[in-house]
Every structure is written in C-alpha cells, then in structure tokens.
N, C-alpha and C positions, 0 to 999 in steps of 0.2 A: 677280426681285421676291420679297422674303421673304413678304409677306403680301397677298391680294389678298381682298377684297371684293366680292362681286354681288350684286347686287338684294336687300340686307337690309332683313328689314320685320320692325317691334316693336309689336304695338299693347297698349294697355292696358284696357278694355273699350272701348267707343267711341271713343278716342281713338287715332289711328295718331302714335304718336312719331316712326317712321322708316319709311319710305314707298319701298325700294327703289332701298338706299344701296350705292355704288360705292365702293370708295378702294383706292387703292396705295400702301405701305409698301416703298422698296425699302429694305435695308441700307446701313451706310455714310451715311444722309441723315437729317437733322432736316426732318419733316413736321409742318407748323403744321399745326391743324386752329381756324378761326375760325366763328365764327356768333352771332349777337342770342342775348340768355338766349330758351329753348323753342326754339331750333333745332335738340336733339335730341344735342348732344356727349353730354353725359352720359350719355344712352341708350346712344349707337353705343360710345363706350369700354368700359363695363359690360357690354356685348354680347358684346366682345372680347374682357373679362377675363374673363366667366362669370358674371357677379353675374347678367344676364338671358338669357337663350337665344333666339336667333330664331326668330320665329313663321316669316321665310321668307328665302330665298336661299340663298348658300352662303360658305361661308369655304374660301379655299385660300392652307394653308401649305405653305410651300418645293417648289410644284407639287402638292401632294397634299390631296385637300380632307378636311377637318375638320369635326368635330362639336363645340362645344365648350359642355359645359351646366354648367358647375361651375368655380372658382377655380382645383381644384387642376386640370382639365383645360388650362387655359391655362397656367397654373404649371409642367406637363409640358412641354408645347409651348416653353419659354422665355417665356413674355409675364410683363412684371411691369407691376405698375401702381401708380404715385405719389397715391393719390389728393392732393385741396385740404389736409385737415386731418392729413394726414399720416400717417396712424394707428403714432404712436411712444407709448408710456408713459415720462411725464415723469420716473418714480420710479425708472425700471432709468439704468444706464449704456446708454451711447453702444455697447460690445458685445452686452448682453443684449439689447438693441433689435436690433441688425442680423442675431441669430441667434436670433431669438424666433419660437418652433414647430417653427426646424430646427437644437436644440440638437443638439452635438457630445458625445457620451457615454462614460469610459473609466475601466472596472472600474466601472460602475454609476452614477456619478459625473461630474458635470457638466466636461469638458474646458474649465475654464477658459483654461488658457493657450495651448492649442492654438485657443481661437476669438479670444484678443484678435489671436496671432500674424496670422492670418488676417485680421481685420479691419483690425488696421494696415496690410497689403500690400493690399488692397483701395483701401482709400483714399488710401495712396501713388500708386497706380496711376492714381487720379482726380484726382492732383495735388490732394489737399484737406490743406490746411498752417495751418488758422486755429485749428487744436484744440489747445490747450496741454496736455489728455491725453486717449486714447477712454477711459480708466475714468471720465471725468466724465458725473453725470445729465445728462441729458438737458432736463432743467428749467432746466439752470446752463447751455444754449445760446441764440445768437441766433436770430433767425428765418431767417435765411442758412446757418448750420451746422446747424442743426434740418435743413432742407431737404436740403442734403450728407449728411447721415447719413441719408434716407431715402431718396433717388435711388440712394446706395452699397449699401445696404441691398437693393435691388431688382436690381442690379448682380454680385454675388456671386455669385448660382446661376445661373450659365451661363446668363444669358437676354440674347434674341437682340434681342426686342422690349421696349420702356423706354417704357411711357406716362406722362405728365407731365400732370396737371392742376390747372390754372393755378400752376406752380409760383413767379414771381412776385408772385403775391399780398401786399399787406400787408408789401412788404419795402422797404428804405429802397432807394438808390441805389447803396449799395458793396455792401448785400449782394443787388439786383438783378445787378449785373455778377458776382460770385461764382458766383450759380446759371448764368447765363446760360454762363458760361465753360469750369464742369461740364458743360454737356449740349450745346454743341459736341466738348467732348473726348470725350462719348461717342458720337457720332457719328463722331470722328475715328478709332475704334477701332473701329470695322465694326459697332458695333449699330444699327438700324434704331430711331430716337425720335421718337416722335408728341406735341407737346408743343401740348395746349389751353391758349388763351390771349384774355382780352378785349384785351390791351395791343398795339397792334399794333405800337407800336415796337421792345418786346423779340421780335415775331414774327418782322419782317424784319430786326433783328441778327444772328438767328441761320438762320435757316426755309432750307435747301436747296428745299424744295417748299412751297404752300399748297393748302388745300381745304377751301372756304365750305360752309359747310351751312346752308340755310334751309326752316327747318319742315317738318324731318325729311328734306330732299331733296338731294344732294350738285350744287348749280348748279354749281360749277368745281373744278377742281384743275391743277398744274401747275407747272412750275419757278417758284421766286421770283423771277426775274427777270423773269415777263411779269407780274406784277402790283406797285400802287403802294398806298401808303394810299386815296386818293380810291376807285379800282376796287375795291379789297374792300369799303370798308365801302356802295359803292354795290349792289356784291353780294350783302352780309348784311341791305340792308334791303329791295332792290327782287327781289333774285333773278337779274337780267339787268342787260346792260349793253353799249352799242355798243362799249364801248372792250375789251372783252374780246378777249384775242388780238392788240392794237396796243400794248401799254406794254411797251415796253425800258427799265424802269428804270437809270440810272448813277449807280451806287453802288457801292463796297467790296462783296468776295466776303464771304458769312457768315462768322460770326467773325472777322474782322480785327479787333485794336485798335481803330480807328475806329470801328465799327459796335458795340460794345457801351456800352450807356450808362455814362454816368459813367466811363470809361476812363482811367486816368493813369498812371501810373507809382508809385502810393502803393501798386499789387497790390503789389507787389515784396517789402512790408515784410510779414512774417510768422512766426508763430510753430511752430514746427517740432512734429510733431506729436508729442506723450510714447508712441513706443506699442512703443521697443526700448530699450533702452540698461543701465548700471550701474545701482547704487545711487544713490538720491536721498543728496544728504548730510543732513546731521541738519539741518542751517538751513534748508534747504529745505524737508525735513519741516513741520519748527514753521510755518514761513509758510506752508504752502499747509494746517496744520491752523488756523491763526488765521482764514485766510480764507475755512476752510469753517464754523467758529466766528460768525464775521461773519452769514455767508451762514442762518445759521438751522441746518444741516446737526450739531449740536452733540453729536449720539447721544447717549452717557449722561451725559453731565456734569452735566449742569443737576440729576438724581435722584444722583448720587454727592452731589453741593455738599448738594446739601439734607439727605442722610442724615448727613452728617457738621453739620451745621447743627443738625438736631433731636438727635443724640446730646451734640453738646458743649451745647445748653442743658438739659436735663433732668440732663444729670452736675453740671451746676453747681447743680444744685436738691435733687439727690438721688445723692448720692455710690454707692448701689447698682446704680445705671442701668448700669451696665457691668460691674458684677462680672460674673464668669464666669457665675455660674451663669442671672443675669436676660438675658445676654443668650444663649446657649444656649436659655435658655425662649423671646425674644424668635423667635427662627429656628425653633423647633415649633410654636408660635402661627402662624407667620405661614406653615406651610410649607402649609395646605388652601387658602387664598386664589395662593398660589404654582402650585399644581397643576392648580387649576380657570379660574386667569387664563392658563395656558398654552397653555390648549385655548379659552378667549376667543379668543385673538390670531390661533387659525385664521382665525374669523368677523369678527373685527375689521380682517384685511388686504384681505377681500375687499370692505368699506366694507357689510357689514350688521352684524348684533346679535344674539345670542343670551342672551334673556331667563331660561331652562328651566335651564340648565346648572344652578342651586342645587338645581331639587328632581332631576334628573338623577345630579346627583351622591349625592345621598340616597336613591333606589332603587339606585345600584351597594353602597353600603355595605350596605342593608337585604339585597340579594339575598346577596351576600356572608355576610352574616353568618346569615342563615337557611340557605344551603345549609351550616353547618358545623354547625347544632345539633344534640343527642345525639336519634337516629333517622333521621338523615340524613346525617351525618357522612361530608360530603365532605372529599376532603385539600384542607387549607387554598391549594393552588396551582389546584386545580379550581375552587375555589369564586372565586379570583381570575378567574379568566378566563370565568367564566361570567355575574360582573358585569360584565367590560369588556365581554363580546359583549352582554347586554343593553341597558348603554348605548349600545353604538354602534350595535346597532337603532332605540332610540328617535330617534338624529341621522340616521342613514338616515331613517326616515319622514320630519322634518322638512323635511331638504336636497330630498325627494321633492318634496312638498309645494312649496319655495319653487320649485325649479327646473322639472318639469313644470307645475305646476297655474298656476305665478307669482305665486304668493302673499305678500305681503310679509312679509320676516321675521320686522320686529318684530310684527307680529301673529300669526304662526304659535307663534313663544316665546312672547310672550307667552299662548295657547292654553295651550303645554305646559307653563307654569310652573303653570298651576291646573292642567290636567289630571293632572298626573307626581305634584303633591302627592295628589290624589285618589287616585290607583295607591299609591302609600307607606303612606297610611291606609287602604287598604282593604288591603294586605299587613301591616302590623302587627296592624292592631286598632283600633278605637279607643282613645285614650290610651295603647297598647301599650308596652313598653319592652320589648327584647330583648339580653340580655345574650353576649356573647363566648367562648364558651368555650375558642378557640384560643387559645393563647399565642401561637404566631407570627406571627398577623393583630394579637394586642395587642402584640407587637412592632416594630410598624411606625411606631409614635408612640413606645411606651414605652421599646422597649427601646435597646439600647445596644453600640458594638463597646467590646471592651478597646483597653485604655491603645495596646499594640502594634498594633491591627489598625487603625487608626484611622493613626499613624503609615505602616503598610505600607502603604494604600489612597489613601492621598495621595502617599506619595510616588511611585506608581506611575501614577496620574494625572499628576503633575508632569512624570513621568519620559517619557511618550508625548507630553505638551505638547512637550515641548521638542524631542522628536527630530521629532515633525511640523511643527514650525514653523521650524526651521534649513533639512531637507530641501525644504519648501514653497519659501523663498528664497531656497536654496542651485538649485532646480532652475530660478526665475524668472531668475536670473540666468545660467545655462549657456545656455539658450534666447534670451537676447538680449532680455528683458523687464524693463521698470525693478524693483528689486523694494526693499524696505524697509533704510533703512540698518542695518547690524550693530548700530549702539550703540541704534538701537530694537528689534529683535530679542532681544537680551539685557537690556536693561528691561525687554518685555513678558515676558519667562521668569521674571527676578528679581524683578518683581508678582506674579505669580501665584504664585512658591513663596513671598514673604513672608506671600503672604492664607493658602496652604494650612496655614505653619507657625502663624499666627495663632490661626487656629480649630481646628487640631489642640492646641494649648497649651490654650488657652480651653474644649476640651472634655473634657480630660482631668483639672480642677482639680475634685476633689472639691464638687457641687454639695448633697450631701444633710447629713443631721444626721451626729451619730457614731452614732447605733445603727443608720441608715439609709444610709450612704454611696453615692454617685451619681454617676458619672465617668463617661469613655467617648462617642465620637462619636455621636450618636440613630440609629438609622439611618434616620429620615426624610430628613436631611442627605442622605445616598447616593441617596435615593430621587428627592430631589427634585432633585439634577445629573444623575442618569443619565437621568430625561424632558430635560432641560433641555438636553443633548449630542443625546440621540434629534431631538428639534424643531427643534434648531441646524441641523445634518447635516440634516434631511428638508426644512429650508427654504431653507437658505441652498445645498446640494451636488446637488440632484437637478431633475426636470423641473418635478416636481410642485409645489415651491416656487415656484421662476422663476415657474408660469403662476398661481400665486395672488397672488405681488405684482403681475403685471402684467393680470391683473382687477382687483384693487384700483386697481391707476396709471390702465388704460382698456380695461375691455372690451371697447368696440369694436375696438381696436387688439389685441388678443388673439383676438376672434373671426376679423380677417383675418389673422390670422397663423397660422392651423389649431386653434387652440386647443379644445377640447371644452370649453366654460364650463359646462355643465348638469352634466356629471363632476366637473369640480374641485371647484365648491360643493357638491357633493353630497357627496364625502370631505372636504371643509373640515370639512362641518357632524357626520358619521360623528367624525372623530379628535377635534372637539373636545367631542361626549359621552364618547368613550372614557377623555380627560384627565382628565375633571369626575367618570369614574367611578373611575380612582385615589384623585382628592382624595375623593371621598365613605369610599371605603375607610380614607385616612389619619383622616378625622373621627372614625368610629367605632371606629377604632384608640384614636386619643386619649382616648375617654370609655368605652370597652371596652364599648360597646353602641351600639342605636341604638334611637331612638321615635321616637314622629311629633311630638316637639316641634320635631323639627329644623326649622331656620328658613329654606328656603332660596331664598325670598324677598331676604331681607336678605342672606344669601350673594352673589347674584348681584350685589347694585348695589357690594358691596366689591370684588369679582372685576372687574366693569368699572372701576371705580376702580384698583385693583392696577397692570392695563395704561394704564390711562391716565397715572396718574402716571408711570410708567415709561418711556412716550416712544410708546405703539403710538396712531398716529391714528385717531380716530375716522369722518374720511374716508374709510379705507382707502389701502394701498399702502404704507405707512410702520409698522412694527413690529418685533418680535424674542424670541423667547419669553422673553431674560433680563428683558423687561421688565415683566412682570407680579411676577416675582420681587424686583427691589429695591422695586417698587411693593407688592409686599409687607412687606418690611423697613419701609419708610415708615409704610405704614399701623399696620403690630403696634408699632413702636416709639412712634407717637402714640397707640396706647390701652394700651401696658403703661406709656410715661413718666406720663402723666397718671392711672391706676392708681396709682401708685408716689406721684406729688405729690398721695393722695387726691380729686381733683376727681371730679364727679358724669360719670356717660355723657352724660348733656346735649352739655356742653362738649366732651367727645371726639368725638361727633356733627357738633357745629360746628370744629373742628377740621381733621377729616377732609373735611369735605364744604368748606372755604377752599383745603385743598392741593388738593380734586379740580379745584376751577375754577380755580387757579393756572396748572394743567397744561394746563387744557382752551386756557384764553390764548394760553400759551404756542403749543400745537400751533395753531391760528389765526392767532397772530401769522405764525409760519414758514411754513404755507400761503401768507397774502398776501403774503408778502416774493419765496415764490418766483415766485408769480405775475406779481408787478409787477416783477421784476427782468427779465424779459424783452425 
C-alpha cells in the first residue's frame, strides 16, 4: 500500500471537518473518493496535499509515517494534486504552464528547448494527441486539453500519488471520455490516483476501489466491484446500508471501451501533437499566423498599421512630417514617455498600476542633476546611479507597502504621486530651476554619435541579431523541435537591417541650419534600445519574468506553483521606479535642467497611454516592453503631426485620448473573444 491513512481528524474552530478518517491508496489503482458536498473531500485531499495539516492521526507512506505540514512537503513525497479550477495561467503556453516554479535554467537563461523537449515526451507518454502544438496558450484550449495539460503537469515530477478533483467537471461528453482515458492510463502505469468526483458514472467507468465519506467519517471503502450506483449514493446520504458487502456488480473491468462514456471509435481521429519535427513551411506559417490574427492574439500589428496610418495622413497635409530631421525630433520627443512606459509595463503585467512613476521619474533627474553641481561635483556616472538607487528605493517602499501591508496600488501611487512631487519641491526650491552643468548627462538628449559610429553600432547589433537568431533555429531543429521556416528567418534579419539602414540614413542627414549643422544618431536612440534588449531578455529569457506574466495570467495558479508573489511585485514595482528614473534623467537631459514645473502628473497618464496603445493589457498578463515604445512613436507623432498642421493642444488632447480608448477596445475586445472561445 503506497499511502495509508488513520484516524485523521481536522477541525476548524468548533466545527470537526474530519472526525478520524481511514483510507488506502494502493499503487497501480484508480481510488474513487465519493461523498454529499460537506462530507469532508476537500478537507481530507488538502490534508494530503499540505494546504491543512492534521490536528490528529497519522499518515504513512510507502511503510514509513509522515508528517506532512506544507505543499512542498507532499510535493517531496511525490503527491501532486489536480485541483477543480485547475490552477493553469491562460496567458503562458501549454509548456510554461507544466514547468511553472520548477523552471529548467542554462547559462542563467530560461531552457526553453530543453523543457518543451520534455513536455512533448511527457505527454506522449500520456497518449495525449488532441494538441495541434504544446507552444499554444493555454486560453486557445478546450476544457478536455486544459485538464490534460494539468494531470501532465502534475505527472512529470516523479510523483507517485495523482489526486484528481472533480476532474470531469463542466466537460462535454468527448471530452469527459478524454479525461477519463488519461487517468486510467495513469493508473495503468503504476501510479496510485485518487480521483474526487459527484459523477458516479464516470466513478465506476474508471474507479478500481471506492470510499464514501459522510460528514467527515470514512463509512466504506473497497474494491469497485462490491458497490453499485444505488449502495453508494445510499451510503453518501444515510451513512449505512444492509446491502453493503452483498453487491457483485456485472459489468466490464474499469476502463474498458464499454465502460467509458461516450465511447466510439471517433477517439481514433486525432491531431498529432506539434512538439518535434522540421521546419514549418512558409504556408503553414502564414495560416496558423492568420489564425492566431483571427483569434485576437495579433501582437503588434494593429500599433504598426496605425503608425504607418498616422504618418501617411499628416505627410499628405504637411510634406515636412517625414523629413529627416522632424522625424529624428519625432523619436527624442517621444524617447522619456518610451522609458518610463517601460518600467509601466513591470506594474502593468502584474494587472496593477503605478500612478507615481511621473514625479519618480523627476526626483531621479532632480537627484541626478544636484549631485553634479559645482561644490559637489560628482562624476557624471555616479551621479547616474545614485538617482536609479534613489528611485528604486522609492518603488521598494511602495511594492512594501502594496505587498506586506496589502494596500491597493492605485491608491498607494496614487499617495506617491502627491507625496514624490512634494519631495521634488522641497528639493528644488520653490519655483527653483536648476541648471546642467555636465555636458555628458546634457548629452544624453542632445548629443549625437558621428556619421560612422552610428553606421558601426547598427551594424553590429544587426550583426549579433542575426547570428542569434540562425543559431536559435539552427539548434531547434538538430534537437528535433519544429523551428521557424528559413524564408522567415531570413525576412526577419532582412526587417530588421532594412529598419536599422533606415534610421541610420535618416539620422545622418544634416538636420540643423548651415551655420549650425546637426547629423549623427542622438544617443538617446542607443539608450532607449539598450533598456529595451535589457527588459526583453529579463522578461521574456529568465525566472523572474515567466513568474510576473504568470501573476498577471493568475496568481493563484502561481502561488501553487511555488512562486514567491510578495517578492515579484515587490521588484516589479523596484525596476519599474528605477526605468522611470532613466527617463527622468533623459527629461532633464533634453531641457538641460530641471525645476519643479515638471509636470509629472500629466507624464504618467501619457506613460499609461504609451503602453497601452501599444498592446500591454491593462488586465495584466499580456505585455512587452517594445510596447510602450511604438505607443510612444504613436503618441509623439500625434502631437508633433498636429504641431506641424498648427492645430491648438485641445485637439491633440482629444486626439490622443480617441487612440487611447481605441486601444483600450481593442484589448477588451480580445479578452472576451478569448474568453468565450472556450
């Protein structure tokens, strides 16, 4: 017997849940556990798994008894547990989900390939074939493969013990026979599975053993064959019953054909599951990106169309809208709302809000610029870094704040946006104006690489793009993983160097007067890719990303998954003052001072806007740091086009705030599309 039970007793104050509960788990057997809602499953499962500890009995596994006060103590032991609602994040893939808390990590860096290989043979192993690929969300499953991908999920780390409850729930009829066929074959493979269940039909389809539990007290247990539907449910509501010990039910062994509902021979037809093979061909590509297009899933398209939308009507109105130099200005303008929507998208994946980040950003500039003035004359790289640690103090306190105390965000920022302006003015002055005296810190807006360095620095970026991204699926495919057709591999290289030769051309055309000439890449440009790589890589390559999308997708399902949530948000809300204190840096760059007129109020609601236009949900789980960035482009170009076609700020006000709830729409729309497509 792998797991045995005595006399467990749970109470809760006055009320006794479980009242000195028996049960036997051997190996090799599916154990129905049945009972009326309040007969205590829930208790005794949780008991099991660790979520409660018992006030009394004993637990002995594999002959040796056990103490088991905690998740991860049972999690050692091999016990996994299915809860009802599944605890999966709709927003990760079908892999990030089945190795979610016990990421695989190599050179620092998230082993992607090494956990899909593993999850495809996993689920192989489960005969699960309805998955047309495991890199699909998990949103874009049914409620039959949802299930599959969380029994697998539980499956993988050498556990011994597979509790199941009610995993039929809520599911049609083909994909009742699905689950049901999965957790005989796990059975069939010598793990020991305890599967809670109201349905008694799918009980005795599958159930090698049963055991009634009523009001907290285990009345029967025993092979399936000595109980019928009538005797259990006489069991589950009286407790007792004469015919207990007389029913030799004749029927089909569990699992047979027969014995699983809805049985036919339409199992047969299946979709083989994408999780090894070549290249996709290109046709293939395009249709399964139309269908993720369809599906709402449309990443940046929708902010590409529109940028290219707003720039061709403002050029047809004002033929300077594109010159080189308006739009170089275009991308410095827009590059402090770029910086500080970056460090947004922290806060934004995790489905809160950070209000503070405007005047945040204006104390790192203000600190900044005070530690370089003449009597203090820090070097200008000190004085950098002693504004990002300031600011990422002030988002420590805050993340403090929301995650200890549980204070809701927006009201915590909102605190800190009055409070941080108050700090700002009482470090200026009042009225104060404080002027720049570094050149290199006024270089950070103003200045400018030469003609060549500008060419060297792209091309050299280009040049790492491209060897990273062959070798990426040059190595998917020796591994035996589908990887990206070649003629999209070599489009996405020959994009990216046509953008980089673009704006290297565009930045080198002479933008000033003759007595004033003005060429040369900004180096804000540089500043503003190399956060924009850092953020990529720390979200999309490492742990620490993974578990902020998958708080944003469903904390709950991140908390059972080991996940430290009071830690993440806590550095969520740290890096995303530290971003905001870059961009404050870049501001006072630009105006080669800083006073307390800065506005950084009205900063922040652009800064939300930035990211939102740009594709990062306001619900959380759904973002990308380039996406505050073209929602920057978006924005600077609606108030430099309309600038340019002289219209009043009014108008660019209503402008801007049409594309925001465009956006807002749109991201609602795709919410309920995925929702309902279930």
């Amino acid at each position: 017997m792998l797991l045995r039970v005595r006399g467990i007793e749970k109470n809760f104050g006055a009320v006794q849940a479980l009242g000195g509960v028996d049960l036997d788990l051997p190996p090799g057997q599916v154990t129905a556990l049945v009972g009326d809602n309040g007969a205590g499953k829930s208790v005794l499962i949780k008991t099991i798994a660790g979520i409660h500890e018992a006030d009394g009995g004993e637990i002995i596994w594999d002959g040796e008894t056990v103490r088991i006060r905690s998740p991860r103590d049972s999690a050692a032991l091999g016990i996994e547990v299915v809860y009802q609602d599944l605890a999966l994040c709709d927003n990760l893939d079908i892999v990030q989900n089945m190795f979610l808390g016990r990421e695989r990590i190599s050179g620092g860096m998230l082993d992607e390939d090494g956990m899909e290989r593993s999850a495809a043979e996993t689920l192989a192993s489960l005969n699960v074939t309805t998955l047309r690929s495991i890199r699909a969300p998990v949103a874009s499953l049914s409620g039959g493969q949802r299930q599959s991908i969380a029994v697998a999920k539980a499956v993988m780390w050498n556990s011994k013990l597979v509790i199941l409850d009610e995993p039929t729930a809520a599911l049609g009829v083909a994909q009742t026979r699905q689950v049901l066929a999965l957790v005989r074959r796990l059975a069939d493979q010598g793990l020991a599975v305890m599967m809670v269940s109201h349905n008694l039909n799918d009980v005795f389809a599958v159930a090698d053993r049963i055991a009634v539990l009523r009001l907290g007290k285990m009345v029967a247990q025993g092979p399936a064959d000595e109980f019928d539907v009538p005797l259990t449910v006489e069991l589950m509501t009286t407790g007792s019953s004469e015919r207990l010990g007389k029913v030799k039910a004749e029927r089909p062994p569990p699992g047979t054909p027969a014995s699983l509902p809805g049985s036919d021979e339409a199992d047969t037809q299946r979709s083989a599951v994408v999780g090894a093979g070549q290249s996709q061909s290109f046709g293939a590509f395009l249709s399964s990106t139309w269908t993720k297009v369809l599906a709402g899933q449309s990443g940046v398209l929708p902010v590409l169309l529109g940028v290219i939308l707003i720039a061709g009507i403002f050029q047809t109105q004002n033929a300077k809208f594109l010159s080189a130099g308006n739009v170089v200005n275009l991308l410095v303008q827009g590059s402090v709302f770029m910086l500080i929507g970056m460090g947004e998208v922290f806060v934004l994946l995790l489905g809160e809000i950070d209000l503070s980040l405007g005047f945040i950003a204006g104390i790192g500039g203000t600190v900044a610029t005070m530690l370089v003035q003449p009597g203090t004359d820090w070097p200008w790289w000190a004085a950098v870094i002693a504004a990002l640690v300031a600011t990422g103090l002030l988002g420590a306190i805050q993340g403090l704040l929301i995650t200890k105390v549980r204070l809701p965000s927006f009201v915590v920022t909102l605190a800190g946006l009055l409070g941080f302006q108050g700090v700002m003015i009482e470090l200026l002055g009042a009225g104060g104006t404080i002027p720049i005296p570094n050149e290199v810190i006024n270089n950070f807006a103003n200045g400018t690489l030469t003609r060549a360095g500008g060419w060297i620095a792209t091309a050299l970026v280009l040049a790492i793009y491209a060897v990273m991204t062959v070798r990426k699926d040059r190595i998917r495919r020796q591994s035996g993983l589908v990887a990206p057709p070649p003629g999209l591999t070599a489009l996405k290289i020959g994009a990216a160097a046509l953008s980089g030769i673009v704006l290297v051309l565009v930045s080198n055309f002479d933008r000033g007067i003759p007595r004033f000439p003005i060429n040369g890449m900004p180096w804000v440009i540089p500043i503003v890719f190399a956060v924009l790589v850092a953020w990529s890589v720390l979200l999309g390559r490492t742990r620490f990303g993974r578990y902020i999308y998958a708080i944003g997708g469903s904390a709950e399902a991140a908390r059972r998954a080991g996940v430290n949530l009071g830690r993440i948000r806590m550095l969520a809300f740290t890096l995303a003052a530290m971003t905001a204190g870059i961009g404050g840096i870049i501001y006072a760059s630009r105006l080669r001072s800083i006073s307390t007129s800065f506005d950084g109020g009205t900063i922040v609601l652009y800064v939300v806007a930035t990211a939102v236009i740009g594709g990062t949900s306001l619900f959380g789980g759904r973002g990308h740091p380039l996406h505050p960035v073209l929602g920057g482009v978006v924005i600077a170009a609606i108030v430099n086009g309309m600038a340019l076609l002289g219209l009043p700020a009014a108008v660019q006000l209503m402008a801007t705030a049409l594309v925001l709830l465009a956006s807002i729409t749109v991201d609602v729309v795709v919410r309920r599309r995925g929702e309902t497509s279930r």
